[in-house]
N, C-alpha and C positions, 0 to 999 in steps of 0.2 A: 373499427376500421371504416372510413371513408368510401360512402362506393356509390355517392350522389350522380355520377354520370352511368354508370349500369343501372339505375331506376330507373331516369330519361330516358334512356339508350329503350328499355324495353317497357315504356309507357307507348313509345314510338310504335317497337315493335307489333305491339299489340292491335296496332292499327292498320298492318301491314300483309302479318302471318298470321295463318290459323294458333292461335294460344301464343302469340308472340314470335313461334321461333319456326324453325327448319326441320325442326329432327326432335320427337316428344319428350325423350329425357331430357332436353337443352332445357327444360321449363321449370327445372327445382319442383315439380309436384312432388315429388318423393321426397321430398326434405323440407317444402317450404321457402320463402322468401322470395328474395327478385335472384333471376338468374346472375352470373359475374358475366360481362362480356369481355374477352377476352382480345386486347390489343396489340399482344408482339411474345413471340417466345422467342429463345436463345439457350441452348443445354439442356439442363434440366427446371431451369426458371420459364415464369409465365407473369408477362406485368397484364392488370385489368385498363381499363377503363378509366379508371380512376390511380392510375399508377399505382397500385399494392403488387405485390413482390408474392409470388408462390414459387414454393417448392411443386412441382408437377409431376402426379403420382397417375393421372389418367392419361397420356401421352397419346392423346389425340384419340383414344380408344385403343390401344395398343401399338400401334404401325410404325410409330415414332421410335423405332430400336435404339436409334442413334440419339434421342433426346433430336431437340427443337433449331431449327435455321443450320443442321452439323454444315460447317463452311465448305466438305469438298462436294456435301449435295448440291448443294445451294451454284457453285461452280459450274459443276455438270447442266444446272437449271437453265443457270444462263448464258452459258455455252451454246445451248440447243436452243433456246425460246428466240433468239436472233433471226435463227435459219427459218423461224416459222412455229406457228402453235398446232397447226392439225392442217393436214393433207390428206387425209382419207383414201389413202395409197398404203402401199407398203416403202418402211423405211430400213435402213440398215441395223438400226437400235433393236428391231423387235427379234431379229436375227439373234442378235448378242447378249441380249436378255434371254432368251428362250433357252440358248445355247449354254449358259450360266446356271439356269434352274436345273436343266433336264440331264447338266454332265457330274451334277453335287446331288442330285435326288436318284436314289437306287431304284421307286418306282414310276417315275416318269420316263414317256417315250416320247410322247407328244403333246402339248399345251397349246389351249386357243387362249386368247388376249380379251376380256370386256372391259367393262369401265366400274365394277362395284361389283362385294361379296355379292351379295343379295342378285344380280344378275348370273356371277357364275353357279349358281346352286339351283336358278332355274333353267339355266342351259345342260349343267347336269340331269336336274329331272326330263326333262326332254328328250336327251340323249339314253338315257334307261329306259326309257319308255321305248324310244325308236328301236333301240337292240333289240331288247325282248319283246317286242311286239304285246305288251300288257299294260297296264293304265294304274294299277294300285300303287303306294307307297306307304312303305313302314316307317314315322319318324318315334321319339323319344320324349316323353314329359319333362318338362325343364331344358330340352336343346332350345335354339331359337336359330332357324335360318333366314335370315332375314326376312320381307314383308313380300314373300311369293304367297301367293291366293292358298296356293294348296297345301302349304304348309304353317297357311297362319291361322294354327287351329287348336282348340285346348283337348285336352283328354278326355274320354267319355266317360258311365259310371261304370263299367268293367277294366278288365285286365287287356281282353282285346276286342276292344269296340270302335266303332269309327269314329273320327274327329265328329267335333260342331264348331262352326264359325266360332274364332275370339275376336273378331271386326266385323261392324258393316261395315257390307261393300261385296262381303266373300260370299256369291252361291251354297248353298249347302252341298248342292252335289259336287262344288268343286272337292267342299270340306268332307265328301263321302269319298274321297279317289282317297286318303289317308286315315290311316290307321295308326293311332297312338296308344304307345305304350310304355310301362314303366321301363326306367332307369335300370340297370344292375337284374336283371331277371328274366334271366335265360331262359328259363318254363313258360313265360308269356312268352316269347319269340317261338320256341318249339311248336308250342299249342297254334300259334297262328300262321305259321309260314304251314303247319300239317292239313290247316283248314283251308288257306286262301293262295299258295304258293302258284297258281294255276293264274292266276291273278295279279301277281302282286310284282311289280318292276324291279325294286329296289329299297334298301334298307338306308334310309341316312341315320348319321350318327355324329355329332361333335364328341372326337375318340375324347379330348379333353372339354368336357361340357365348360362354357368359361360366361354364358350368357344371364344364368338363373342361378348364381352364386359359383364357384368350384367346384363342381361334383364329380369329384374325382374316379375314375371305373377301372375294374382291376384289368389286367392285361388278358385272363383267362374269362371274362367277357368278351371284349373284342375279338378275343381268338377265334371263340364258342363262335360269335355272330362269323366270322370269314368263313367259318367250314358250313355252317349251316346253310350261309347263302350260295357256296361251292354245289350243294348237297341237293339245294330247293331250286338251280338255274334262274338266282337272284340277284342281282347286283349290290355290291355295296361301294358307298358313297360316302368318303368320311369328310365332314365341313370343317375345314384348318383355315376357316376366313381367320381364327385366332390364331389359334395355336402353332399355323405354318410358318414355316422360319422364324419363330418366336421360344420355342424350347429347343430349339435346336435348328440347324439348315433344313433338316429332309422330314420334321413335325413329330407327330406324333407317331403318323405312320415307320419312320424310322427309329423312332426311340420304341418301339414297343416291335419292331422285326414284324409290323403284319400289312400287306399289301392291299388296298383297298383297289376294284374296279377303276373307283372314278373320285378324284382329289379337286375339293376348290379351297381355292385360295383368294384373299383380299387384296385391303392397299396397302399391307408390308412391304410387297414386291413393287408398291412406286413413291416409296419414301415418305408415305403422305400424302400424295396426292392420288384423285381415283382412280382408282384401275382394280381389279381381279381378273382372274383365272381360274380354268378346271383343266384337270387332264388325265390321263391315263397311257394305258396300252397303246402303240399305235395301229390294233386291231379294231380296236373299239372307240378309236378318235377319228378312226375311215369311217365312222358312218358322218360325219357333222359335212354340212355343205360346204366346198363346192363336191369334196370328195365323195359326199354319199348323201343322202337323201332327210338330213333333221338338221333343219333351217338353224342359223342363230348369223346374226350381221349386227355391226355396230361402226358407226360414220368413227367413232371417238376410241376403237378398239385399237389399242398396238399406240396409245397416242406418243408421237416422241418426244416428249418433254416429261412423262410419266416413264418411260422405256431408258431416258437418260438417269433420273433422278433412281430408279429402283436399281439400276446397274451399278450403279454406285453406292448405295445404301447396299445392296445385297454382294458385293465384293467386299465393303469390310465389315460385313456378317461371314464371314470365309476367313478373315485372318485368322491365325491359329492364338489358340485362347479364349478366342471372343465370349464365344457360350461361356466358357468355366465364369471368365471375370464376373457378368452380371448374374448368373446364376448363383454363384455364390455370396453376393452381394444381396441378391431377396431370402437367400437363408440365412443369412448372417442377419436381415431385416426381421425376419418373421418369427426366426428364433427369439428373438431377444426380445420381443413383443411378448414371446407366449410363453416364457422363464417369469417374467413380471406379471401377466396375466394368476398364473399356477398361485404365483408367492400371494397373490392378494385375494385370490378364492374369488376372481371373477369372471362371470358366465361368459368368456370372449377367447375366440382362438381364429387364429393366422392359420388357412391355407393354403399353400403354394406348389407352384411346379414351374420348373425352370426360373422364369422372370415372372412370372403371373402371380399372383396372391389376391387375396378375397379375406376380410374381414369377417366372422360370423359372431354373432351374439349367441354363443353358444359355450356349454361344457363338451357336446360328443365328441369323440374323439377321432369320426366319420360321418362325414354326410356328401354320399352320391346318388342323393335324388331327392329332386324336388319337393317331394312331401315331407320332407324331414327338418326342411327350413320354417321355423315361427312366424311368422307375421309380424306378431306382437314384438316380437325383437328388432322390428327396423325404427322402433320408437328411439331406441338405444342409439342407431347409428344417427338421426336427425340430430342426437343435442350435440354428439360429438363430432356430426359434420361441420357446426357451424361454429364449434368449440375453435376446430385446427384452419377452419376459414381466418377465421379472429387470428391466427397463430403466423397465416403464411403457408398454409400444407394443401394442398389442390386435388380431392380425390375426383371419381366423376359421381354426380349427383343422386346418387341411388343404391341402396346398402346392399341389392341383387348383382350390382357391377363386381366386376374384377376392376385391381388397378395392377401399374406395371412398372418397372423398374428397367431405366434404359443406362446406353453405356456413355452416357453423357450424367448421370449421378456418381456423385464423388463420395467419399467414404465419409467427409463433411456433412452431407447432406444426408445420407440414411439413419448419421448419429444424433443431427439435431432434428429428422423427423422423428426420430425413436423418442427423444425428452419430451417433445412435443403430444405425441402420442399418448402418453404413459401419463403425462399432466389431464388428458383429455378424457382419459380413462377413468383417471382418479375421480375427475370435474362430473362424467355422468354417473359411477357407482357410487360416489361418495356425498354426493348435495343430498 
């Protein structure tokens, strides 16, 4: 495959950006080679650079439900970018949107508007803090909330010990306000909300970790974490920057019946373009400014060209079926991947949940938590990333990614990613 203008493209970059790019997985470190620059989508296709033709299994990092350019967003887009790009006012859109989330979401009262996951989940922490008037946070080994100070922190060498910086740049004492702890183990949370609950704000949690592989958590986890932070006048905080409106309209938190405090949410809700959200109770959303006293403002918040595009995308995420079609489309995907996996006795299995799936070089037959992933195994996913590159198959650049399956893939297209696959499979166990 030809991709002479994605070399140029980021011989340039390099001159530009830190490591060439915008955003550190855009760099193939994890796999090697020169980045694809990506020049037009359409459905579920994605042409480069250099005009190559992918099948698009990372759909922009999830958000893309609809698959690429879907015509009635695009409509909506420029319907409203006419009237104007940003007014730093309130518009009628953020009304109609809000009104859409919070009448299909069984635990939303109230939602604020920002411009990126990684913003709602520190306006979250903020606002936990503010309520309970305590400063600590409990997050999870293997979540990742986006690149907020206080949460960008690895696990210490205990069960409940405080974070250390995994960035310069991060204080230590920011990285001492959190406390990480394993995945799936309810006796580390006990022991530490028994110790430090005096302390301690809120508990975040990706109810579906979707960051550091699929690590999938039982429902009688998440249960266990609501009552205990009922129990310890804790907040919890579950991060559906993925998972919302992506397994379903109302997330995780509806597909598992458990009510979380305080929900953020990503750029699902604006079709692709940036925007998130957090929200809750409308007890607990009376404290955010102007109503109550924990700052958060944004010039780009509520933007209406974000508020048109998600209104549209997130209504025909509402048609009746929506969920069943693609859901059942990445089980009919991931099945069929891991009936051929079985038959060939090799160390590779398909996780998924709703649209979402993850690749593992693995036999278990479970893995939800981060220490259960190899290392050694993302050797496996490089040959065969660059195997279904050569093919036409577009994952995103990292064997810890989730990919996604939108409802712009046609039943064409998961059959000749599956041949594809199953060649690329053979190409790395078998050389």
């Amino acid at each position: 495959m030809i991709n002479k203008k994605s070399v140029e493209l980021f011989k340039t970059a390099n001159t530009l950006f830190p490591g060439g790019v915008n955003s550190p997985v855009r760099a193939f470190k994890s796999v090697g080679g020169t980045p694809v620059f990506i020049k037009r989508g359409k459905g579920s296709r994605i042409w480069d650079a250099d005009d190559n033709e992918y099948i698009d299994f990372c759909c922009s990092w999830g958000p893309l439900i609809l698959g690429h350019a879907n015509d009635k967003v695009i409509e909506k887009i420029s319907e409203t970018i006419v009237n104007g790009t940003s007014f730093g006012a309130p518009t009628e859109l953020e009304n109609k949107l809000a009104e859409l989330i919070i009448s299909n979401h069984d635990y939303l009262e109230k939602i604020r508007f920002v411009s990126s996951g990684t913003e709602a989940v520190m306006s979250a922490i903020r606002l936990a803090r503010g309520v309970t008037g305590k400063d600590k946070i409990i997050k999870f080994d293997g979540c990742y909330h986006g690149h907020v100070d206080s949460l960008l922190v690895n696990a210490g060498s205990g069960l409940a010990t405080f974070g250390t910086s995994s960035s310069a740049g991060v204080p230590e004492s920011f990285a001492n306000e959190t406390i990480v702890l394993p995945l799936n183990d309810i006796m580390a949370v006990k022991e530490t909300l028994k110790k430090y609950a005096n302390k301690i704000a809120a508990i975040i949690i990706e109810p579906v970790p979707a960051n550091n592989g699929l690590l999938l958590q039982s429902k009688e986890f998440l249960f266990c974490l609501q009552c205990l932070c009922k129990t310890y006048g804790v907040l919890l905080i579950f991060d559906e920057v993925i998972s919302g409106f992506r397994i379903g309209f109302s997330g995780a938190a509806g597909l598992y019946g458990i009510k979380p405090d305080i929900i953020t949410f990503g750029k699902i809700i604006g079709g692709g373009l940036p925007v998130g959200a957090y929200g809750g109770s409308s007890e607990i959303m009376s404290n955010i400014a102007p109503q109550g006293n924990v700052y958060q403002a944004g010039t780009l918040s509520g933007n209406p060209v974000a508020m048109a595009a998600g209104l549209e995308q997130l209504s025909q995420c509402l048609q009746p079926g929506f969920y069943d079609k693609i859901n059942s489309l990445c089980k009919y995907f991931t099945d069929s991947l891991n009936e051929f996996s079985l038959s060939k006795n090799y160390p590779f299995k398909m996780f998924a949940m709703g649209s979402i799936f993850w690749m593992a070089f693995s036999t278990q037959e479970e893995i939800n938590a981060a220490s259960q992933i190899d290392a050694a195994s993302m050797e496996y996913f490089k040959k065969l990333y660059h195997f279904l590159l050569e093919q036409g198959i577009y994952f995103g650049p990292s064997g810890y990614e989730v990919g996604f399956i939108s409802a712009a893939h046609s039943q064409a297209d998961i059959d000749e990613a599956i041949v594809k696959i199953k060649m690329g499979l053979d190409f790395v166990f078998e050389k």
